[in-house]
MARSEZA-89580 format. One line per field, with one value per residue: residue in one letter; x, y, z of N, C-alpha, C in turn. Coordinates in Angstrom, 2 decimals, always signed. Layout:
REM MARSEZA-89580
type <- a / ...
neast <- X / ...
nnorth <- Y / ...
nup <- Z / ...
caeast <- X / ...
canorth <- Y / ...
caup <- Z / ...
ceast <- X / ...
cnorth <- Y / ...
cup <- Z / ...
//
This chain:
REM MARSEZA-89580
type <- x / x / x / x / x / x / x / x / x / x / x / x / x / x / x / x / x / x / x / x / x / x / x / x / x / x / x / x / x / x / x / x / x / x / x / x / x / x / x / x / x / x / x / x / x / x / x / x / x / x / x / x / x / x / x / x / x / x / x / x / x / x / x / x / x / x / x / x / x / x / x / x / x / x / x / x / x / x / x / x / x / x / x / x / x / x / x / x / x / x / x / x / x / x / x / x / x / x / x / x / x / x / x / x / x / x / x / x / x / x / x / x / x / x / x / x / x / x / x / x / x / x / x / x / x / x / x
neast <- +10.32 / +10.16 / +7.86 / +8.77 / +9.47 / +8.02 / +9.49 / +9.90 / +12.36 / +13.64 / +11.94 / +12.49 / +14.94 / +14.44 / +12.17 / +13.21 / +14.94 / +14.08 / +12.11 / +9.38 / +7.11 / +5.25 / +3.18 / +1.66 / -0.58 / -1.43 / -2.80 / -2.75 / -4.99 / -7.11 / -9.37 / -10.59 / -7.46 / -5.95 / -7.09 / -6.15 / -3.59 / -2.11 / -2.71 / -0.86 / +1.06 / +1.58 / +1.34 / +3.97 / +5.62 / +5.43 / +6.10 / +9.05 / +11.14 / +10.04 / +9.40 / +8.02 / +6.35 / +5.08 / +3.66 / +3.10 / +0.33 / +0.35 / +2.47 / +3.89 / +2.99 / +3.66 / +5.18 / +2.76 / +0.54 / +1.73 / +1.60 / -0.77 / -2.98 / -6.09 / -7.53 / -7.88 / -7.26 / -4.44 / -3.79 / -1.05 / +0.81 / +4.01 / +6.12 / +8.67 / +9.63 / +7.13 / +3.84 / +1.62 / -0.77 / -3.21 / -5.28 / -7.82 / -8.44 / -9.24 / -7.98 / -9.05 / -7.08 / -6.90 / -7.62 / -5.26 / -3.18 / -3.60 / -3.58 / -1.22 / +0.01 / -1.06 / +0.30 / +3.02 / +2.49 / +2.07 / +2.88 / +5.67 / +6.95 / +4.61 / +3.12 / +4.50 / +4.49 / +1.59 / +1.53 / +2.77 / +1.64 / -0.59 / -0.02 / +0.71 / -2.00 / -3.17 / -1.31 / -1.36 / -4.21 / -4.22 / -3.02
nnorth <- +2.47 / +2.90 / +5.62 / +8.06 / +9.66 / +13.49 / +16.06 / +19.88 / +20.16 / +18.30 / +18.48 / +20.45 / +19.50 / +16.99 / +16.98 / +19.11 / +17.86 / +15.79 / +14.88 / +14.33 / +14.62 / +13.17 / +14.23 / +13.56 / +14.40 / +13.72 / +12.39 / +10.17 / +9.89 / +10.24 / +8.90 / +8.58 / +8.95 / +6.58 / +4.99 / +5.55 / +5.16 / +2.83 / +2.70 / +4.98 / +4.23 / +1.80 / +2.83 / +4.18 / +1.97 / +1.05 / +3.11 / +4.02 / +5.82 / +8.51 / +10.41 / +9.46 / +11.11 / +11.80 / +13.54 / +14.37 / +16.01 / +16.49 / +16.24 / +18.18 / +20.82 / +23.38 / +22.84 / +21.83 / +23.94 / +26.27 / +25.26 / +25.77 / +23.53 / +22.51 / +20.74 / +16.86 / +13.45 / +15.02 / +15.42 / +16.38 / +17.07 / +17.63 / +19.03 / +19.37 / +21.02 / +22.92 / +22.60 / +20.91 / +19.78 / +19.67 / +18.52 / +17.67 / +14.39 / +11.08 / +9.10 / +6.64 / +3.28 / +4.03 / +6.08 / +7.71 / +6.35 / +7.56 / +10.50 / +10.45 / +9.93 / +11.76 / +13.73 / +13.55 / +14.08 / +16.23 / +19.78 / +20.99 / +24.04 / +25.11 / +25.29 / +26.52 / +28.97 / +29.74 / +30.31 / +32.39 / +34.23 / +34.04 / +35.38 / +38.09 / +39.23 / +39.22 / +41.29 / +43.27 / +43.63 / +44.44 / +46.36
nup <- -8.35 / -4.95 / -2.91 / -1.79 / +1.46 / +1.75 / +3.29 / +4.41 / +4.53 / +2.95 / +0.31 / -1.85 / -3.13 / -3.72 / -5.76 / -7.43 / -9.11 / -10.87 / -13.89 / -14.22 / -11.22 / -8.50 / -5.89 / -2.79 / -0.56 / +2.87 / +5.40 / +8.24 / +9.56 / +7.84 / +5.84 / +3.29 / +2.38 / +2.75 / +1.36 / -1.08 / -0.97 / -1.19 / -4.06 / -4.94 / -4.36 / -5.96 / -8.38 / -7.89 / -8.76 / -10.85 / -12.37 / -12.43 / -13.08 / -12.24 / -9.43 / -6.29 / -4.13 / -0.42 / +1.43 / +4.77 / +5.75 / +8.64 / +10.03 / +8.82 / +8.59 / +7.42 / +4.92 / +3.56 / +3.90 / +2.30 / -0.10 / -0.39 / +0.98 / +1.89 / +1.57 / +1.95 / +0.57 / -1.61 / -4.71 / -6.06 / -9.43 / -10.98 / -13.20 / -14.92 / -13.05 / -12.76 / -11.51 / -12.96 / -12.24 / -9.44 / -7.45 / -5.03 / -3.54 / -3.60 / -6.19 / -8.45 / -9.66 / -12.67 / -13.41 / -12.03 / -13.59 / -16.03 / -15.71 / -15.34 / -18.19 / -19.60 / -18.25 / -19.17 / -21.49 / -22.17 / -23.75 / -22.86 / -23.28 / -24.34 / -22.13 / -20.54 / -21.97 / -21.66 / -18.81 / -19.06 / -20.17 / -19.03 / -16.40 / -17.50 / -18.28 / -15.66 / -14.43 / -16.02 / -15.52 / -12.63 / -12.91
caeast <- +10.84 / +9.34 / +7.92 / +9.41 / +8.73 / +8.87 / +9.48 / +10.09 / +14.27 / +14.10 / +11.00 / +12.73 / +15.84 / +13.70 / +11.61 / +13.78 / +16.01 / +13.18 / +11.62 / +8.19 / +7.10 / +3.63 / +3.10 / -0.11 / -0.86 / -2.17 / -2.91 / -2.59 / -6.28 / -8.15 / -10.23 / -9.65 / -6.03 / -5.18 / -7.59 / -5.41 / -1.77 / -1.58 / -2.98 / -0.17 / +2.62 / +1.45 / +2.00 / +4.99 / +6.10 / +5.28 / +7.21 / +10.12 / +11.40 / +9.27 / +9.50 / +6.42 / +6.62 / +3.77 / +3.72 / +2.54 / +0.26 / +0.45 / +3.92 / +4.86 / +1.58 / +3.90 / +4.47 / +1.17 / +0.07 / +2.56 / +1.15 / -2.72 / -4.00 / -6.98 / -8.62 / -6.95 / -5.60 / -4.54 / -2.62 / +0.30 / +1.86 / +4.66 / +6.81 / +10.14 / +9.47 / +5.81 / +2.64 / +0.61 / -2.30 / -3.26 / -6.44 / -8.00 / -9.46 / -8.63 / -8.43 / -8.50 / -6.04 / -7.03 / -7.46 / -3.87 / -2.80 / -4.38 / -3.21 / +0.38 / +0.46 / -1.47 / +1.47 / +3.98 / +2.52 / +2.38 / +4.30 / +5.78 / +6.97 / +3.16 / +2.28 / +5.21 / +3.91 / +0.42 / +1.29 / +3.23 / +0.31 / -1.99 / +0.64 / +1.04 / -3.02 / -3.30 / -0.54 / -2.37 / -5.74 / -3.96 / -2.62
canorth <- +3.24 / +3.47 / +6.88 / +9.24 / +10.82 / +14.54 / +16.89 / +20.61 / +19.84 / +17.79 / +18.85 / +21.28 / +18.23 / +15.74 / +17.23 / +19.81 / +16.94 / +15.27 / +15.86 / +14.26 / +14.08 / +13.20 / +14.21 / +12.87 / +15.11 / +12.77 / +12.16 / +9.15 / +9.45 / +10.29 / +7.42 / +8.40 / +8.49 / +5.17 / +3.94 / +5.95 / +5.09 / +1.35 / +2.98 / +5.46 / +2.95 / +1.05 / +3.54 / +4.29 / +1.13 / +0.77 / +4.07 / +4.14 / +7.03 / +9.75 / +10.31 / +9.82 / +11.94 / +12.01 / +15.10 / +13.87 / +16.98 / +16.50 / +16.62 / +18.72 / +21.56 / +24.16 / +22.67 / +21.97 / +25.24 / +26.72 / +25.21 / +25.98 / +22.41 / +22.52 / +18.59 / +15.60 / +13.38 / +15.75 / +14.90 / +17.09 / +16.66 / +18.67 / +18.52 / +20.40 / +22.47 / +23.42 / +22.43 / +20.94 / +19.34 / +19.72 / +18.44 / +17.03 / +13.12 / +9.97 / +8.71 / +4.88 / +3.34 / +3.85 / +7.59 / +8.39 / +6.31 / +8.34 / +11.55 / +10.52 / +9.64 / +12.69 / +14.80 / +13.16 / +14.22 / +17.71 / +20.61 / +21.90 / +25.20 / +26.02 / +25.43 / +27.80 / +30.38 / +29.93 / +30.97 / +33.72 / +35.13 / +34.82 / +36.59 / +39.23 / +39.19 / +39.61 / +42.14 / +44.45 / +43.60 / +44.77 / +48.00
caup <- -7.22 / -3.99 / -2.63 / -0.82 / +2.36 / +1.36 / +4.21 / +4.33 / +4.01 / +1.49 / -0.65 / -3.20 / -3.89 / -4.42 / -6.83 / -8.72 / -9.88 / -12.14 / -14.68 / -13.41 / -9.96 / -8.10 / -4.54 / -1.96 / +0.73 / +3.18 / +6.79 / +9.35 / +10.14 / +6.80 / +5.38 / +1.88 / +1.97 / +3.28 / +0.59 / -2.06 / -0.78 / -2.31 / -5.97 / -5.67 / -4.26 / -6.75 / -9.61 / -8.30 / -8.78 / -12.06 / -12.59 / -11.82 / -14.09 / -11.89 / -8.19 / -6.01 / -3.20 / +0.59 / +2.68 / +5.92 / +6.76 / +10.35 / +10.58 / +7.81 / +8.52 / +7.26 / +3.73 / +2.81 / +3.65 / +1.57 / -1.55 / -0.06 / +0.57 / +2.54 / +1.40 / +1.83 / -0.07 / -2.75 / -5.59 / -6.64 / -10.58 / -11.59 / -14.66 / -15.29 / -11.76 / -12.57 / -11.04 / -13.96 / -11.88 / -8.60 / -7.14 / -4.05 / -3.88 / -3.92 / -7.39 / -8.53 / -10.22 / -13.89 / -13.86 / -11.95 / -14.78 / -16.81 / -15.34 / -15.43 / -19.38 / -19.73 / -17.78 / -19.84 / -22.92 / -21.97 / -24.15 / -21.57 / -23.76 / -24.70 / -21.06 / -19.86 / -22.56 / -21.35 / -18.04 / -18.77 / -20.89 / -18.02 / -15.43 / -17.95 / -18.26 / -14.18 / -13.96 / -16.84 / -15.02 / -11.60 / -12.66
ceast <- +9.73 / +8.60 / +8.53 / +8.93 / +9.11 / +8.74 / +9.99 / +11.78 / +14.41 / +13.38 / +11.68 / +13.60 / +15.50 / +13.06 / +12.41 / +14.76 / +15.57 / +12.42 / +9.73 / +7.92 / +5.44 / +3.85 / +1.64 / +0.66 / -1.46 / -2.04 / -2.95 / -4.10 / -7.52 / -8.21 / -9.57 / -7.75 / -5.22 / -6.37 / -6.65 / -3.92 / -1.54 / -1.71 / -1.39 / +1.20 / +2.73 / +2.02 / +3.78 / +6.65 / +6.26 / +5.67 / +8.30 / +10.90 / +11.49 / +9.44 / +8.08 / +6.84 / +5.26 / +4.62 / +2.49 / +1.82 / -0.18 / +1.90 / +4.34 / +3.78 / +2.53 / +4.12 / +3.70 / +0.45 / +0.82 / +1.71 / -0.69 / -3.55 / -4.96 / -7.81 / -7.39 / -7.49 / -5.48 / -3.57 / -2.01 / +0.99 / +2.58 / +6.12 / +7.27 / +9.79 / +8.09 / +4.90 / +1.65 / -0.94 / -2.43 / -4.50 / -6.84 / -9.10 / -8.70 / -9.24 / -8.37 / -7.69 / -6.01 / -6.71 / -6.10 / -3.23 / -2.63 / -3.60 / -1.50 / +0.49 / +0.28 / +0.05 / +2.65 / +3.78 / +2.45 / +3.04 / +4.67 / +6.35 / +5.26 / +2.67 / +3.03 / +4.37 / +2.44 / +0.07 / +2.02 / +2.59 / -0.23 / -1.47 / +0.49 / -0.63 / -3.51 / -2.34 / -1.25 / -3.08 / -5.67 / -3.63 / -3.55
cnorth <- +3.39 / +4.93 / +7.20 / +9.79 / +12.33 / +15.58 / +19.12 / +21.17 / +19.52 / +18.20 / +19.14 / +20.25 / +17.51 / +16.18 / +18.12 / +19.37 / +16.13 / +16.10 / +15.66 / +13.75 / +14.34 / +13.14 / +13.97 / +13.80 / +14.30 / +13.26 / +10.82 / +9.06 / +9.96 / +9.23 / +7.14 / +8.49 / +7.30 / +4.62 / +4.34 / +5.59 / +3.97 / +1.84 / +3.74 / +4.94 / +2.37 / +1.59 / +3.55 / +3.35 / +0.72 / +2.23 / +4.38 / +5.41 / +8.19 / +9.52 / +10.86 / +9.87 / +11.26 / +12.52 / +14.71 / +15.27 / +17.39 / +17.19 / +17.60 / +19.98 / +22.72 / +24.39 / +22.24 / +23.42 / +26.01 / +26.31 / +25.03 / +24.66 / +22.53 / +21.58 / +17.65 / +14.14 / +14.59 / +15.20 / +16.12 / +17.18 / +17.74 / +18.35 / +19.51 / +21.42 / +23.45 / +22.51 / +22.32 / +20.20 / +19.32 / +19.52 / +17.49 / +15.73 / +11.99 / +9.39 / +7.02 / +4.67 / +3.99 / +5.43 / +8.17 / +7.52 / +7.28 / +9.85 / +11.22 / +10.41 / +10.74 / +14.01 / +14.74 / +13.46 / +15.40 / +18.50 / +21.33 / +23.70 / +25.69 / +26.12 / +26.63 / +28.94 / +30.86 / +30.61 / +32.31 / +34.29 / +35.32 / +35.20 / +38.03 / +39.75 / +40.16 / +40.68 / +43.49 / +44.73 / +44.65 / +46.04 / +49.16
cup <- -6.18 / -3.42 / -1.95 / +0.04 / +2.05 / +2.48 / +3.89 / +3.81 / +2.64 / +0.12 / -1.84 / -3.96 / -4.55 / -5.58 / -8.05 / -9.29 / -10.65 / -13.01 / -14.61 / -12.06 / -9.24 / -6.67 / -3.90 / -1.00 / +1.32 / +4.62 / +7.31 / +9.27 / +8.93 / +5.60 / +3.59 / +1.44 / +2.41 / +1.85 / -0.76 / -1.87 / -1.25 / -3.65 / -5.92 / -5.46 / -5.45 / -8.32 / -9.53 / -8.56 / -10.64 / -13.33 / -12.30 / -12.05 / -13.08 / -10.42 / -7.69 / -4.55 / -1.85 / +1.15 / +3.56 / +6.04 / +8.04 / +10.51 / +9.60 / +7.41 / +7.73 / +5.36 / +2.91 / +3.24 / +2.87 / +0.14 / -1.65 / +0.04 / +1.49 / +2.74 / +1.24 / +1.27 / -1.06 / -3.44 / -6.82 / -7.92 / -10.75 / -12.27 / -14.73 / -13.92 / -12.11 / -12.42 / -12.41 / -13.57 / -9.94 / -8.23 / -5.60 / -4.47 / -3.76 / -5.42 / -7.34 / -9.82 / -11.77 / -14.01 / -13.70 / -13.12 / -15.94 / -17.01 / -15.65 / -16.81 / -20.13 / -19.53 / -18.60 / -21.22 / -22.87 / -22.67 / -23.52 / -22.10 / -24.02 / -23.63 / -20.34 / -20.37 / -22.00 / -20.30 / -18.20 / -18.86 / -19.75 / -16.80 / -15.79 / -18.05 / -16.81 / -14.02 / -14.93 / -16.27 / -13.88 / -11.70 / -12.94
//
């Protein structure tokens, strides 16, 4: 499957209808993300399964600030509608490999529980 342009409309569709999905924050005029957009075409070619998302943030400044990006490229994973990796860089091919087989092996019940714990952690801490 090809990527997806993901815009502020479509964002939530596209993604909350899989069960894995990888988004690039990118720009038109930053060096490292034109060197990262063939690796992750490329993945998502060789995934078909998973939907691979880019959020232009030029055009789309409103959701990337929404999910705090501040470096570009960044790369986005999220599995069953949570955010299991999020980091800024351009990676090469081997590692987003890497990262995706990684995401897929995920338990996604011990990772739910994990965050609840550390909501319920911060909401103790807070009161």
């Amino acid at each position: 499957m090809a990527t997806v342009e993901l815009t502020a409309e479509n964002f939530e569709s596209a993604i909350n209808d899989t069960d894995l999905a990888l988004v690039d924050f990118w720009a038109a005029w930053c060096g490292p993300c034109r060197v990262f957009g063939p690796v992750f075409e490329k993945a998502s070619e060789r995934h078909p399964d998973a939907v691979f998302g880019k959020v232009d943030t030029e055009a789309q400044q409103a959701l990337a600030a929404s999910f705090g990006i501040s470096s570009i490229p960044t790369l986005m994973i999220i599995r069953d509608n949570v955010v299991v990796y999020a980091q800024p860089g351009a990676l090469p091919e081997s590692a987003l490999n890497e990262l995706i087989t990684k995401a897929r092996e995920l338990d996604m019940d011990q990772v739910r529980a994990s965050i609840a714990e550390h909501e319920k952690a911060h909401q103790a801490g807070s009161a």
